[in-house]
N, C-alpha and C positions, 0 to 999 in steps of 0.2 A: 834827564831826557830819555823817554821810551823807545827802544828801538823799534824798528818795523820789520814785516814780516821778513822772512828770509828766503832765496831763489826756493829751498827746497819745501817750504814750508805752503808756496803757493801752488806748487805743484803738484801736492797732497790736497789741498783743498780743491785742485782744479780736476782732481780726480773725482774725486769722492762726489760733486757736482752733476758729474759726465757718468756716471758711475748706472748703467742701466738694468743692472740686479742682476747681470748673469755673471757668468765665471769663463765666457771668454771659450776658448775649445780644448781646453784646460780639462784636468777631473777637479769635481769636486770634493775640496780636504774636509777632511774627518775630522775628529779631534784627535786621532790618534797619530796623524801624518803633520799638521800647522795648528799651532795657539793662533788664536784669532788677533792675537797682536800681529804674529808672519803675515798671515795668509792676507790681512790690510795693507802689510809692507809691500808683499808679493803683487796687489791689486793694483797698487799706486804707482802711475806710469808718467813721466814728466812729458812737456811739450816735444823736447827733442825725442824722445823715444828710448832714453835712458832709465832704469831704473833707481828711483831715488833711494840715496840711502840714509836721507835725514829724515825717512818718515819712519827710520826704525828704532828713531827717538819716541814716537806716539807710545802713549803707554796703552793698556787694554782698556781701561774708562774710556779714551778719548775715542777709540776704535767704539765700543759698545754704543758710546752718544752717537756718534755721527752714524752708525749702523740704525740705532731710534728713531734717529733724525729721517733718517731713508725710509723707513717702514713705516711712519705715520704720515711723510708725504706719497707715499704708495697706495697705503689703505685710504686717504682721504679724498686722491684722486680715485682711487677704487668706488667711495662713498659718493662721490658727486655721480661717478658713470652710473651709481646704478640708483642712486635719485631721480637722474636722468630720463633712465628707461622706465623706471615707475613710473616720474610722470608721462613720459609718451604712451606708456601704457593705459595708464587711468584716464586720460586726454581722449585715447582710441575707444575705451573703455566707454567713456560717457558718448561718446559720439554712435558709436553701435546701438546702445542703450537707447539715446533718444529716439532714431532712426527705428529701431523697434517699437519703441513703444509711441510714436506718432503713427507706423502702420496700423498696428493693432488698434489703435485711437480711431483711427478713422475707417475700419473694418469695423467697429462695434457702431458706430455712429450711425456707419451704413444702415448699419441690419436693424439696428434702433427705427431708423427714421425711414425702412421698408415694414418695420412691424408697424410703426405709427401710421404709415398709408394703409397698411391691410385694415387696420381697426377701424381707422374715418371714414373707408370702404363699408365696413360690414356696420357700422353704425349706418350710415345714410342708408343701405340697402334694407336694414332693421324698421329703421325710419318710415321708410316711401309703404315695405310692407305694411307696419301698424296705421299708417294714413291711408292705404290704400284699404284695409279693412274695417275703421272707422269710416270711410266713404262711404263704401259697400251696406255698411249696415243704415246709414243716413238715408242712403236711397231704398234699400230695404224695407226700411220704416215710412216712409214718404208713401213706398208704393203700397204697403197693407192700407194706411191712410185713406190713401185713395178708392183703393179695393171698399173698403169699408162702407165708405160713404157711398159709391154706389149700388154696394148691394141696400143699404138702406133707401136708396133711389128706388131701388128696382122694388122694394116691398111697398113704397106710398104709391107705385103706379097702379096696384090696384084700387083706389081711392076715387082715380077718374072716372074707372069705366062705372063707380057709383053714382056718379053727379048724371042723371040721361042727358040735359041742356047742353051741358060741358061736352061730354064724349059723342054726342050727336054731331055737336061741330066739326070734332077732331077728325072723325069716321069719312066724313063730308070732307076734309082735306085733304086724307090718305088718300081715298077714292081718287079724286080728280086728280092729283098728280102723279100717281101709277097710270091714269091716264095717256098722260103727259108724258111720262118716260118711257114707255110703252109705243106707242105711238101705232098699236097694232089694230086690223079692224075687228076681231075676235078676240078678247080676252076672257082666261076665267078669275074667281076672286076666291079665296078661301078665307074664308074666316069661323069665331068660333060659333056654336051651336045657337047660342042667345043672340048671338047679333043679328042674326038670319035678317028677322023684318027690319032691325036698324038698316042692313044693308041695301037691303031690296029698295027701302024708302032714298037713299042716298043715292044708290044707280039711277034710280029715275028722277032725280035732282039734277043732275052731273052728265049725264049724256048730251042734253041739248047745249049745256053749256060747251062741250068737248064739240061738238059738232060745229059749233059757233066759231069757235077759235080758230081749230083745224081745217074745214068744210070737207071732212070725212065722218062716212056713216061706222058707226060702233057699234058691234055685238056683243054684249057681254051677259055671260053664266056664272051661276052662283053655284060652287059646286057643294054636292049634295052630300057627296060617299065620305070627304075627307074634310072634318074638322081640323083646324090647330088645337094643337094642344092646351088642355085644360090648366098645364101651370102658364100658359102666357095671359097677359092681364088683358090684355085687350087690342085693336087695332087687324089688319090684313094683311092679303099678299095677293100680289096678283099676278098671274101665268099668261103669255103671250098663247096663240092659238096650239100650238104641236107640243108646248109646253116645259121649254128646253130652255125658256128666259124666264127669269124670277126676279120679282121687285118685292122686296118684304119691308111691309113699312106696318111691322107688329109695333105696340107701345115699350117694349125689350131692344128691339135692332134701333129704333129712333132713340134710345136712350143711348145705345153705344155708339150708333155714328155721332153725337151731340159731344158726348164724352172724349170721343177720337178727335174732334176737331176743337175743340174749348179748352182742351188738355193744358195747353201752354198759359192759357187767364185760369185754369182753375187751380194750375202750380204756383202761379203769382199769387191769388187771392188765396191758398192756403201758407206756400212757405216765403211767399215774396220773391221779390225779381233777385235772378242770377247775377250777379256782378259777371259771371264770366260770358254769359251771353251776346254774343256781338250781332246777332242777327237775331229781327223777331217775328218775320213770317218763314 
């Protein structure tokens, strides 16, 4: 039959338990003052407060173990504290980490997505320029077009004052309607040098008619001293009395008021109707 432990035997172990690694207010022994088997004796302090003397039966193994025993529950509680703080560390670690690097995330993102507006900016504004001078040249070209064709207008007008039947007519409509707009009872006529008798034959066509219309009497002179000029193709002008109204209804100014007012059918009939157009007088 195995004994059990013994009063003094548990009170060694109950030390060694309790045992908080210091030495108490003690000095600390040397080797030169206790063998480590004493200085365990000397440690080992019973429940009553007596010092045991059956732990100086322990031999120095038993001392060395139980002192192993203490230093690798020491150092392993030592191991966990500072696993511990590692992880609160790397725990804190990661959380700083993210927390930077979501601001910085979203400080680039920014500035990304203000450079991407300045670009869509300076594109569109690229944009509107190269359309607005593709426009420019559109209508550019349109209006030489134009230009064009009536200076070729203006060179067949000599052509009329070839036909005498033709421009006898025309001469005959000038006349009477500078008349007309006129409304003066003295006016003069100017025209060019060759049309003289054209003219003269036309006034005395045109008078009785004007006098008809009106029932005012009309004077009218052919002035002598001043031709129009020899590049105009044909047609007159006629001056109210003191000479400070002017009705010019040359075969040139009838080509440009036709022109001024047709302008809008003659951009249809050459480029075709505006879609953007919303009004067409």
């Amino acid at each position: 039959m195995e004994r059990g432990p013994t009063y003094e035997e548990e009170c060694v172990k109950a030390s060694v338990e309790k045992w908080d690694g210091s030495f108490g207010d003690g000095p600390v022994p040397t080797a030169g003052t206790l063998t480590v088997g004493q200085w365990y004796t000397s440690a080992c302090i019973c429940p009553g407060g007596s010092l045991t003397t059956a732990a100086m039966a322990l031999s120095d193994a038993d001392v060395q173990k139980q002192i192993k025993h203490m230093m690798a529950f020491i150092e392993q509680e030592a191991n966990e504290k500072a696993e511990e703080i590692d992880a609160k560390a790397e725990e804190e670690f990661n959380i700083e980490k993210g927390r930077l690097v979501q601001t910085q995330r979203l400080k680039i993102m920014e500035y990304y997505e203000k450079k991407e507006k300045q670009i869509e900016q300076q594109k569109k504004i690229q944009m509107s320029n190269l359309m607005n001078q593709a426009r420019l040249k559109v209508l550019k070209a349109r209006d030489d077009m134009i230009s064009e064709m009536l200076n070729e207008a203006r060179q067949r007008l000599a052509n009329i004052a070839k036909d005498p039947a033709r421009y006898s007519t025309l001469i005959d409509g000038l006349i009477l309607q500078g008349f007309y707009q006129l409304l003066e009872p003295k006016v003069t006529i100017r025209c060019r040098k060759q049309d003289i008798p054209l003219v003269q034959a036309s006034i005395q066509k045109n008078i009785p008619i004007y006098k008809a219309a009106v029932k005012n009497n009309l004077e009218v002179r052919i002035d002598q001293d001043n031709f129009l000029s020899p590049d105009v193709s044909g047609g007159i002008e006629i001056y109210n009395g003191d000479g400070k109204i002017k009705v010019s209804n040359t075969l040139e100014s009838r080509l440009d008021l036709m022109a001024q007012q047709m302008m809008p059918e003659i951009r249809v009939a050459l480029f075709g109707a505006n879609p953007n157009r919303k009004f067409m007088d």
